[in-house]
C-alpha positions as CSV (number, residue, x, y, z in Angstrom):
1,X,0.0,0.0,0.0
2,X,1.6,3.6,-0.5
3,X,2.1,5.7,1.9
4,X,-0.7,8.2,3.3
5,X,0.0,12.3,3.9
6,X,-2.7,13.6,6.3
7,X,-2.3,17.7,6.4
8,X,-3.4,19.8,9.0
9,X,-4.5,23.3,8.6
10,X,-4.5,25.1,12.1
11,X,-5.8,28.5,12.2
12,X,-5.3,29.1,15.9
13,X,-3.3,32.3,16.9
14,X,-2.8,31.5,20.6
15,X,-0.4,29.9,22.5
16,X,-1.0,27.2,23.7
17,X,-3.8,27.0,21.0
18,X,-6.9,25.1,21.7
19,X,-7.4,25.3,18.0
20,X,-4.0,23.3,17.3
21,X,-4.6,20.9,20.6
22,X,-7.9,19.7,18.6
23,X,-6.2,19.1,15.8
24,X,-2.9,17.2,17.2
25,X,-5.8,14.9,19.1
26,X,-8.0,14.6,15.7
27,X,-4.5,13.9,13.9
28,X,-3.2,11.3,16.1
29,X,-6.1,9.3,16.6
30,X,-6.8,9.6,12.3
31,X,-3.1,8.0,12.3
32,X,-3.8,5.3,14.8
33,X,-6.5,4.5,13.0
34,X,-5.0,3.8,9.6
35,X,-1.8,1.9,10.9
36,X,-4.1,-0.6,11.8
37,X,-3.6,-1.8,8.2
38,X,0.6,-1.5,8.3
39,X,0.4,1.4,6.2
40,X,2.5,4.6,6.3
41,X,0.8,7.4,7.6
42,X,2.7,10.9,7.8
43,X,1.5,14.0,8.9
44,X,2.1,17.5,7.5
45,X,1.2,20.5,9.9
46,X,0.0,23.8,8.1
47,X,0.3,26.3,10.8
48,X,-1.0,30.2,9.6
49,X,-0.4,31.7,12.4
50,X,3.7,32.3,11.8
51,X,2.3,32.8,8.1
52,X,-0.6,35.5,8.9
53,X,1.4,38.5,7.5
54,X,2.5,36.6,4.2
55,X,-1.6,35.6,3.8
56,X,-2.6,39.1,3.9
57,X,0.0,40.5,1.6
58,X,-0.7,38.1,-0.9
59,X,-4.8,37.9,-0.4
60,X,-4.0,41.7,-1.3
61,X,-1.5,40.8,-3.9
62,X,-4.0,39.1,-5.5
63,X,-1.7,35.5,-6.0
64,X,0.4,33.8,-3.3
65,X,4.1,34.9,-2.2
66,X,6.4,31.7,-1.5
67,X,5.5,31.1,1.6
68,X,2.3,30.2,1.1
69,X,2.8,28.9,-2.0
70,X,4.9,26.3,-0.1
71,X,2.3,25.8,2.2
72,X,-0.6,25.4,-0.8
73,X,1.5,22.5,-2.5
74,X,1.7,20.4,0.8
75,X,-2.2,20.6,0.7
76,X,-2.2,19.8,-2.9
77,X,0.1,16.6,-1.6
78,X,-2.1,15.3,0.8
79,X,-4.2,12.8,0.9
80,X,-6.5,13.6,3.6
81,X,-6.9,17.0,5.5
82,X,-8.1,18.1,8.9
83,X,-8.9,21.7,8.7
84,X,-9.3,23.1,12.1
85,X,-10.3,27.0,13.0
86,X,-10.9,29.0,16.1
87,X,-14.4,30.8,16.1
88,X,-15.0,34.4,16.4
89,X,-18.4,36.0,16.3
90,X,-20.3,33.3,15.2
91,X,-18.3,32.7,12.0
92,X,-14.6,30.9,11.0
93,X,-11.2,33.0,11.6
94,X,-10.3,35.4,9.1
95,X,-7.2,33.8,8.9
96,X,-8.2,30.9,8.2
97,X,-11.0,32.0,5.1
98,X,-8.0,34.4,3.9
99,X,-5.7,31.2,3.6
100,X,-8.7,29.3,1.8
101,X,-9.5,32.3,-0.7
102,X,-5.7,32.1,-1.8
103,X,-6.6,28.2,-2.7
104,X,-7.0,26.8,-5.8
105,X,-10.9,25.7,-6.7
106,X,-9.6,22.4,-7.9
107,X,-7.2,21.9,-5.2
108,X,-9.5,19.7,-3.1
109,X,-11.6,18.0,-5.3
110,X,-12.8,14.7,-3.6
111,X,-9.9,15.3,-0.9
112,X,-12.0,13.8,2.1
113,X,-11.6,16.6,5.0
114,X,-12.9,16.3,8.5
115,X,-13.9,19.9,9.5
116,X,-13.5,21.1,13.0
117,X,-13.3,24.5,15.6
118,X,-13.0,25.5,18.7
119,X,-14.9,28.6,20.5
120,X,-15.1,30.6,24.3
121,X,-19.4,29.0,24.1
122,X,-21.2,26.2,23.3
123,X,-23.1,28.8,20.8
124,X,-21.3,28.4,18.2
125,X,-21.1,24.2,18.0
126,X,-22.7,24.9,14.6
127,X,-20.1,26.8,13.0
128,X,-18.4,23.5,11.4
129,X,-21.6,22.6,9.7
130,X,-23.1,26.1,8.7
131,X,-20.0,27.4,7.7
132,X,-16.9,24.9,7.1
133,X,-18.6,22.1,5.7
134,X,-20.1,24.3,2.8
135,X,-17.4,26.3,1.9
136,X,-15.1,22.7,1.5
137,X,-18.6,21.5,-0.8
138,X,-17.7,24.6,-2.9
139,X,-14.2,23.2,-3.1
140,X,-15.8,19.9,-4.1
141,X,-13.7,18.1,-1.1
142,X,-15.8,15.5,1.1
143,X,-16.0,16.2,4.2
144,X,-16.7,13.2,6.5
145,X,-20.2,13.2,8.2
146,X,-19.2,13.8,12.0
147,X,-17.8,17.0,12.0
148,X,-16.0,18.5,16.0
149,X,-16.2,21.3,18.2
150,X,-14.4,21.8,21.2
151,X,-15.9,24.9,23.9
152,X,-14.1,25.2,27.2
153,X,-16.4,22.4,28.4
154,X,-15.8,19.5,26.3
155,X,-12.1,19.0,26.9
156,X,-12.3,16.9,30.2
157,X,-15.7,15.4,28.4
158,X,-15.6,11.7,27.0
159,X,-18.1,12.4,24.3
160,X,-15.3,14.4,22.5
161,X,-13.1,11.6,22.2
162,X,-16.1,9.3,21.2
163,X,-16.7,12.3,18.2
164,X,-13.0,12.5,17.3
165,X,-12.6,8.5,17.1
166,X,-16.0,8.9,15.2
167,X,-14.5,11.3,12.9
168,X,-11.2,9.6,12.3
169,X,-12.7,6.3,11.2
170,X,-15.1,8.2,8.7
171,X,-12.1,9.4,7.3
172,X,-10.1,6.1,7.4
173,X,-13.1,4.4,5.1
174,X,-13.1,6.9,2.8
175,X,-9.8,6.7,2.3
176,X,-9.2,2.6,2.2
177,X,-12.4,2.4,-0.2
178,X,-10.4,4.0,-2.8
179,X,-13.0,6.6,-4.0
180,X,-11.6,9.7,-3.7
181,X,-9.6,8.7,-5.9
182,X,-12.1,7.4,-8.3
183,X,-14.1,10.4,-8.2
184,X,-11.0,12.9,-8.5
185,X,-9.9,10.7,-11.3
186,X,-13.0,9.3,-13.3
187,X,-14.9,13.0,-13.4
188,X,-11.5,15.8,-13.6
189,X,-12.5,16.5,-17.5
190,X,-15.8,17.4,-15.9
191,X,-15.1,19.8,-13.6
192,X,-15.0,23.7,-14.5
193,X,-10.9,24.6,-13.7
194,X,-9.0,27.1,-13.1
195,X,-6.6,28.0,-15.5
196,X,-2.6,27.5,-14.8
197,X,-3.9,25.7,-11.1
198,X,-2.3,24.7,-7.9
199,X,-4.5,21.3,-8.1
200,X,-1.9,17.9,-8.7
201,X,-4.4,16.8,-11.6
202,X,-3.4,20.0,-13.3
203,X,-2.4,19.5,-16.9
204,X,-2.2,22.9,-18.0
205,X,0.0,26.0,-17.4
206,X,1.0,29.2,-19.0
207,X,3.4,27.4,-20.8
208,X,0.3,25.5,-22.9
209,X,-0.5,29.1,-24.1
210,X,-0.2,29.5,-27.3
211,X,0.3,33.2,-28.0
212,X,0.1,33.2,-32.3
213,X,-3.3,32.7,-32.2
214,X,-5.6,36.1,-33.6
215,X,-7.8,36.2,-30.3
216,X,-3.8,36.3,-28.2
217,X,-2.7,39.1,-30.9
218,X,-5.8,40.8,-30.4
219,X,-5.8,40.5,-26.8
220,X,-2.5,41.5,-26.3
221,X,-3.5,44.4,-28.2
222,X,-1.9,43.6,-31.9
223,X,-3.8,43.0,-34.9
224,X,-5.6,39.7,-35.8
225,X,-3.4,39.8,-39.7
């Protein structure tokens, strides 16, 4: 069997960060999990906090700066993510939906992603399925059906590492059924992609363009004879 990647995208700021703690406990028990079947199972963290200035300047930029371009390819790597996110006011980090704006639209498709955030109140438990679980949808990931969140309460509660073991062997079938890969693979030419992508199903660039046509003289402001 070939080896497994699992990446980690942690949005929390804090330190220690209850956001990351979630994350290193959904990551650890996902890994436990899949060694059950002797595989290889390495785990990539993507933290955004020591990246937050390089996010902005290239959210404004309008296209990433190395940084985070070197963080984007070790999500396009991965097999598997676990995208975790502090909550503030009701809604996901800006951090972490600045990071996701600089992703590729194909980047995800049918990566399976368990979705998960941690908040000061029990109000905002829904924030993984309201928010999170759409946005990946619109990335055309799958995100597995038990999604977590961790308030102040939960982390001396048993029920959060019933969720979390829940979550990690959602993840773990997805993943040994084979059909992320199926679906990635047997629908691509269906999907509407962006041109010159991050995605590892990419197959063109701006090096496919071919500049003699008369709609690229035109457009480069020449004339079409």
């Amino acid at each position: 069997m070939n080896p497994l990647t699992i990446a980690v995208i942690t949005a929390g700021t804090s330190d220690p960060s209850s956001t990351k703690l979630l994350a290193d406990r959904i990551a650890q028990k996902t890994v436990d999990v899949l060694r059950t079947d002797d595989r290889q199972v390495s785990v990539t963290v993507i933290d955004l906090a020591p990246i937050a200035v390089q996010i902005a300047q290239s959210l404004v930029r309008g296209f990433p700066d190395q940084t985070v371009q070197n963080a984007i390819d070790r999500l396009a790597a991965a097999d598997a993510i676990i995208a975790s996110t502090p909550v503030y006011k009701a809604a996901a980090s800006g951090l972490f939906k600045s990071f996701v704006d600089l992703i590729d639209n194909d980047l995800l498709v049918a990566k399976p992603v368990i979705l998960a955030a941690t908040g000061g109140t029990a109000r905002h438990a829904m924030v993984p399925d309201d928010q999170l679980r759409p946005l990946f949808a619109f990335l055309r990931a799958i995100p597995v059906p038990t999604s977590l969140y961790a308030a102040p309460e939960d982390w001396g509660d048993p029920d959060l590492t019933k969720r979390i073991t829940r979550a990690a062997n959602e993840l773990a079938v997805l993943i040994r059924s084979g059909a992320p890969d199926q679906i990635a693979d047997g629908n691509w030419d269906g999907y509407q992609h962006q041109f010159a992508g991050n995605a590892t199903r990419a197959d063109h660039t701006a090096d496919d363009l071919d500049f003699t046509t008369d709609l690229m003289r035109l457009a480069a402001g020449g004339s079409s004879r």
